[in-house]
TILUMDREN-943647 format. One record per residue (C-alpha): residue in one letter; z, x, y. Coordinates in steps of 0.5 Angstrom, whole numbers, plus 500, padded with zeros to 3 digits. Each point is the difference from the previous one (the first is absolute). Layout:
// TILUMDREN-943647
aZXY;...
***
This chain:
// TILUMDREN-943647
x474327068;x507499504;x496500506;x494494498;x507497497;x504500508;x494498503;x498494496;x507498501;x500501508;x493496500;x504494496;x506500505;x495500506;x496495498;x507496498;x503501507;x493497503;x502493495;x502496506;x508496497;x501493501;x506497503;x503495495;x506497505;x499493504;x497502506;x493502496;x500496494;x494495500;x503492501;x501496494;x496493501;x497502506;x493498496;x502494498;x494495502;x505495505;x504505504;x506497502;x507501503;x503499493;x496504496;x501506505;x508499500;x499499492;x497507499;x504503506;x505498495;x498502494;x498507504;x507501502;x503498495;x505498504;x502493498;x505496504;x501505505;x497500507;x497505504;x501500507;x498506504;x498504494;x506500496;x503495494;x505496502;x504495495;x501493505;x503496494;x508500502;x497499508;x495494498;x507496496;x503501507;x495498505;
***
């Protein structure tokens, strides 16, 4: 009975090791609005928005940076 018990749980773990897994980050996440019917510029800055979530940040070379104290001096 242990044997049939082991090898029913090892088939479980081969077949769940099979399950390819789905990253979760920005890079492989399908965009937001991107099926919107007009496809303009600002609803892809809208959804790249609302993706990153990232509001009032600017991304310059895949990093955030904060440009409000350098906006009120330039």
């Amino acid at each position: 009975m242990a044997e049939s018990f082991e090898g029913k749980s090892s088939h479980i773990s081969a077949n769940q090791a099979a399950v390819p897994s789905y990253a979760t980050d920005i890079t492989h996440r399908y965009p937001t609005f991107r099926d919107e019917p007009f496809k303009t510029v600002h609803n892809w800055l809208d959804g790249k928005r609302y993706d990153d979530g990232a509001e009032g940040l600017w991304r310059i070379n895949d990093d955030l940076y904060d440009l409000e104290d350098f906006a009120h001096t330039h």
